[in-house]
N, C-alpha and C positions, 0 to 999 in steps of 0.2 A: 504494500500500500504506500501513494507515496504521502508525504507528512507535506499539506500545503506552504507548512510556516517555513519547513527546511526548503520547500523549492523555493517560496518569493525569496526570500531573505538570500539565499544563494545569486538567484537572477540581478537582487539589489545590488551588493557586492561584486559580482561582475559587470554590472552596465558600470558603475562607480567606479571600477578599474580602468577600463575604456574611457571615461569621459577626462580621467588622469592623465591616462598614456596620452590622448590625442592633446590634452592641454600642454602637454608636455614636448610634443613635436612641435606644437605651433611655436612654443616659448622659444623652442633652437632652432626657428626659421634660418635665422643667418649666421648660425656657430658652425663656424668651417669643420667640414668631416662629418657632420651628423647625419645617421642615416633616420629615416620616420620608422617610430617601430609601430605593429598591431595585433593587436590581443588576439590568441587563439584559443578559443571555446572549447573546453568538453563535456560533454552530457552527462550528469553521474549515473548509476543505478539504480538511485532510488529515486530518482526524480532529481530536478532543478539541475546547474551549468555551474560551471567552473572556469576559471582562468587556467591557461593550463600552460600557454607560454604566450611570450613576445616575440615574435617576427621579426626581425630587421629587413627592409626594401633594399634589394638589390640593383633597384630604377638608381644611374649615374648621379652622382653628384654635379647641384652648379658648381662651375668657375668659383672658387671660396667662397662655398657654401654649401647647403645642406640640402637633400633630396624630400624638402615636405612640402606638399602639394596643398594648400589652403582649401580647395575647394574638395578633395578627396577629407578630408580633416571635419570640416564643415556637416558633410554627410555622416562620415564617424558620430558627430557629436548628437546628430539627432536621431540617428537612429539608435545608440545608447541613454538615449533622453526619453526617446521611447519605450524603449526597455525598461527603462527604472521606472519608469508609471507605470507599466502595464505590470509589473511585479509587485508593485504598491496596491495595485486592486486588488493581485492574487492576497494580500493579506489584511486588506480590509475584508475580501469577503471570509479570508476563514476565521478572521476577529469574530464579525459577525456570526456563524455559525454556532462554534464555540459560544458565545455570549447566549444566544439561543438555544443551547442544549443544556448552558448551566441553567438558565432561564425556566427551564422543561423541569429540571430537576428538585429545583427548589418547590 
């Protein structure tokens, strides 16, 4: 069974790793040698994602400077922005539930 709190709270934590990493490329836009890195996902067992590593872009570097693409960055952030809300529901609603069952019980 998977445990809702453990998948959101996992999905939270990884969209929040991603929104790091990509603040992080933007900051070294023009630190010579810097390559863009990006987070790669894995699925656990029981349900919910994981960080599982960083990538480094093997796309060339500018002329001294650093190979991070703003508008690729740009995308990273909303669709990790996404992420974090849509994992923020999974745990209002299993708040909800919970609250609901104690609710029953009482």
């Amino acid at each position: 069974m998977v445990d809702g709190i453990s998948a959101g709270l996992s999905g939270v934590q990884t969209a929040a790793q991603g929104v790091a990493l990509s603040a992080n490329n933007v900051a070294n836009l023009n630190s010579a040698g810097y390559r863009a890195g990006s987070l790669v996902q894995a699925e656990l067992p029981q349900g919910g994602v994981r960080a599982q590593a960083v990538s480094r872009s093997q796309v060339p570097l500018n002329p001294g400077g650093a190979n991070v693409d703003l508008a690729t960055e740009a995308v990273e952030l909303k669709t990790q922005g996404a992420g974090y809300q849509a994992n923020l529901k999974v745990l209002e609603a299993q708040n909800r539930m919970v609250g609901s069952a104690l609710d029953m019980k009482a």
